[in-house]
N, C-alpha and C positions, 0 to 999 in steps of 0.2 A: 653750688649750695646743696648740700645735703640736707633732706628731710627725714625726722626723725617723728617717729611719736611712741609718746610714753603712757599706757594705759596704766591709771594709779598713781599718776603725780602728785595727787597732792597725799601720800601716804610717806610715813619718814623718808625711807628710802628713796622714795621719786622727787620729792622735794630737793633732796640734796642731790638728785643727778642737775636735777635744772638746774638747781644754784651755780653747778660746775660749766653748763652747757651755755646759759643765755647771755652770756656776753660773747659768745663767740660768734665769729663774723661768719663761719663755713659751715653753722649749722642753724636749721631752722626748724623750730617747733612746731610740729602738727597738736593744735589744741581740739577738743571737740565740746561742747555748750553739758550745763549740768542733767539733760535731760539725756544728749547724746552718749554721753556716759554708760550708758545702763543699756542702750541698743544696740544688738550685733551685729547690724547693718552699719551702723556708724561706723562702730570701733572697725568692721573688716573693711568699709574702705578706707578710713586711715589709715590700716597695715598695708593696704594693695597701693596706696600712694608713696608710702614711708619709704625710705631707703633700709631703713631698720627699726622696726619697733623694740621695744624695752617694757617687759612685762615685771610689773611692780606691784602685785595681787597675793590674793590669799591662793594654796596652792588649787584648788579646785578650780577658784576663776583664770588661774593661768594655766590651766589643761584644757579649759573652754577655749580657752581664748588662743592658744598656741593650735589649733583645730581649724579656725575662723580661715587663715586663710594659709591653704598650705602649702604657697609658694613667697610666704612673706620671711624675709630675713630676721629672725629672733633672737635677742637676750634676755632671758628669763632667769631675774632676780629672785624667784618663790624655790622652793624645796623641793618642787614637784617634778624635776627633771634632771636631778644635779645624778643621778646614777643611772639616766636614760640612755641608753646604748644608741640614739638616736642623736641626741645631743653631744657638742664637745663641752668638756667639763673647761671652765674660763679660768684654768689657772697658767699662763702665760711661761712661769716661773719652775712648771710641772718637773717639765724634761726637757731633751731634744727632741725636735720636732712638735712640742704643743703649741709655741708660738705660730707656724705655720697650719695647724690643724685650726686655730680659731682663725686666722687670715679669711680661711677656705671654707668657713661652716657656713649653714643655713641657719641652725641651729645652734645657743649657744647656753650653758647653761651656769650664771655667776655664781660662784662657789659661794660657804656660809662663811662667817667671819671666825667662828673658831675654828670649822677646819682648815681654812686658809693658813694658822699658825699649826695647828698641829703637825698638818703635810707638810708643812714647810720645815718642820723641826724635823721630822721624822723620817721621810720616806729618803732622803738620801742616807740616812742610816743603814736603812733598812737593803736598797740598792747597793751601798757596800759590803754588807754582809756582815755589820756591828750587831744588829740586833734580829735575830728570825723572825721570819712572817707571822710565827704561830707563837708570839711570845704575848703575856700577859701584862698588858700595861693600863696606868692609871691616871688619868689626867684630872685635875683641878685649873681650874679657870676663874676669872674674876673679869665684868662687862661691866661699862657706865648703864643708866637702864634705860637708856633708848635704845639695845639690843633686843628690847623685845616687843618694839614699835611703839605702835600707837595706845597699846591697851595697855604696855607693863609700863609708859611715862604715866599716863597718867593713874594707873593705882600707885606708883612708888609716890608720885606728888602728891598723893590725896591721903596717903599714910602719913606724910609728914615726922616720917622717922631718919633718923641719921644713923645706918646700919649696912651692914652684908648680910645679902639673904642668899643662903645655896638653896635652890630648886632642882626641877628635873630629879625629882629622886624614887621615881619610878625605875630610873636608869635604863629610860627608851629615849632619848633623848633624841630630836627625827633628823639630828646634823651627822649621827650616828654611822649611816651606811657609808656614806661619801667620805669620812673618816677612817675609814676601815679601807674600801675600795681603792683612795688614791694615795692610801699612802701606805697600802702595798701590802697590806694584813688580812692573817687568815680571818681573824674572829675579833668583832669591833671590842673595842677597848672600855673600860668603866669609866664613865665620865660625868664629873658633878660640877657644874658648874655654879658661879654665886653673881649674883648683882650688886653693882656698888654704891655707896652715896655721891656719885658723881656722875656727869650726865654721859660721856661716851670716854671711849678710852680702854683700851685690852690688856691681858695677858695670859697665857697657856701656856700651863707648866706640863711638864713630864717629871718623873724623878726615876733613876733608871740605879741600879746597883750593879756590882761587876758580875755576880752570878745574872743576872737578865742578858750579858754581854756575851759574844762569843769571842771574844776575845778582849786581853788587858788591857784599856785605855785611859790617859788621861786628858782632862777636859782641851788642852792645845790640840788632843788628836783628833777632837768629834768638832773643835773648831776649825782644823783641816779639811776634815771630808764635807763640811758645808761649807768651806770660801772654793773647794773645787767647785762642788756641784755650782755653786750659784755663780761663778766669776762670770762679768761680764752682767750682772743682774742688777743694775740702778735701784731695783725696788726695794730691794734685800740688804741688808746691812748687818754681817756675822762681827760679832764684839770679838775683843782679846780674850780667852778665858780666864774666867774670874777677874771680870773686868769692874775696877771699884771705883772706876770714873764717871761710868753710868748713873751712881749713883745716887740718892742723897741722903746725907747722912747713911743710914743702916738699911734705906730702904728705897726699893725701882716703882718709879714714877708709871701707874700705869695710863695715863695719859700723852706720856713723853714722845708719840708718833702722830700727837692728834693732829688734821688738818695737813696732814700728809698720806702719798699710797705708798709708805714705807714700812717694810714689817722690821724689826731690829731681832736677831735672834745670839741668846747668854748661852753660856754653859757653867755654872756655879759648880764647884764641888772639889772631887779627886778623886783617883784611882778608886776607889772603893763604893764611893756615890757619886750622881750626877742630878743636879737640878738643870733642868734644859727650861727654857721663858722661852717664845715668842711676843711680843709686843708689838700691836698695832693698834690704829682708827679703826673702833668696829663699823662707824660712819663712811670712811675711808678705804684702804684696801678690803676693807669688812664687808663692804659692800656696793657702795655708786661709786668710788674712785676705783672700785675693781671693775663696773660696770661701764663705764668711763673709759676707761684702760681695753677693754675687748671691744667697746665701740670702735674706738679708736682704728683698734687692729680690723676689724671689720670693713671696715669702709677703707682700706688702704692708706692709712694715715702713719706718722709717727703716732706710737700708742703713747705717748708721754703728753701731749696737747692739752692745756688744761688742768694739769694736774703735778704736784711738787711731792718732790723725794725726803 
């Protein structure tokens, strides 16, 4: 029986790791009482007992708290470590050799939900040498609005509007670095992201033209270089390009991965433009089914346990 505990359970994210964990027979939840919560005594010996803690904090309290005890096994779901050179970045799906790099970490750090679709769009492009490190790209996005946890449910529910709102329009957006970093770029990308009238559910777009390309392709050819990169990746699911079965009617369901750690990645266009979509559960591979998924690997497990494609 594996012991787990999860500091910030009852925050979105922790919530729905347990939803995935507690009916399972081979893991057991290390809980601590409302008071025990808030003492560092507590929480570090529940890490010194844990097989693996899961930190589910705001990024400051998971830099405290990843401190606490520094021979405790970690995955850290907050922001605060995803470009730590300290930590392995939890994207399983990376490369070769990342799935063994989380097997083998202490540290481990769950990647954000949009760049999860980004790099995943991306960086095998980039590794083939379609689009340069140092090229200017622009992404648009669209999140159900429990993306933005506990404080953007409840202002969206308390607006009581039926709308898309883009934010982040500062354009420091803090999913930014780890965007840039793992999916192989000199200089982070412009990225505006919107929330939706619906509660989770993803998509990240890229849109790419031949002059951004280093060479002529059309969309069958950039859905080559990702059914290589990924073959053999249950997670991942590369469409036909300009795939109109996906579809419905004139329009892609950005819900259509929810309740799965599936990302589905399009390539809309031709020779001359390219809309690239990733589509995922920002709940899901977005986040606890990603978190889920490097437990898994962690503790020497199949990483699939628990969790559907």
């Amino acid at each position: 029986m594996h012991q787990i505990f999860i500091d910030g359970q009852n925050g979105t994210t922790g919530l729905q790791i347990v939803e995935r964990l507690k009916s399972r027979e081979d893991i057991a939840l290390i809980e601590l009482n409302e008071p025990e919560r808030k003492e560092a005594s507590a929480k570090a010996e529940a890490m010194t007992a844990a097989d693996v803690t899961i930190l589910c904090l705001p990024d400051d309290a998971a830099r405290a708290a990843a401190n606490l005890v520094p021979e405790a096994k970690i995955i850290d779901a907050s922001t605060a470590h995803r470009t730590d050179s300290r930590f392995v970045y939890g994207l399983p799906e990376l490369g070769q050799g990342q799935r063994q790099n989380i097997e083998e970490a202490m540290q481990v750090s769950n990647p954000g939900c949009y760049p999860t679709g980004f790099i995943l769009l991306m960086r095998p492009l980039v590794e083939a040498g379609l689009v340069e490190p140092d090229q200017s790209l622009f992404i648009s996005a669209i999140s159900g609005y429990s993306g933005g946890g506990k404080s953007m449910i409840e202002d969206y529910q308390r607006s009581n509007q039926a709308a898309v709102w883009p934010y982040a329009l500062s354009l420091n957006h803090k999913h930014l670095p780890e965007m840039q970093v793992y999916a192989g770029l000199s200089k982070p990308p412009v990225f505006l992201p919107h929330v939706g009238d619906f509660y989770q559910g993803m998509l990240v777009e890229i849109g790419l033209t031949a002059a951004q390309l280093t060479r002529s392709a059309q969309p069958q050819d950039i859905v080559k270089i990702w059914r290589d990169f990924f073959e053999g990746e249950p997670n991942v699911t590369v469409h036909e390009a300009n795939d109109t079965e996906a579809l419905q009617g004139n329009f892609l369901d950005p819900q259509g991965c929810n309740g799965t750690n599936r990302v589905d990645l399009f390539d809309y266009g031709h020779g001359e433009q390219h809309l690239l979509i990733a589509r995922l559960d920002n709940l899901g591979k977005g986040a606890s089914g990603a978190a889920v998924q490097n437990l898994n690997l962690m503790l020497g497990l199949n990483e699939h346990i628990g969790l559907s494609h």
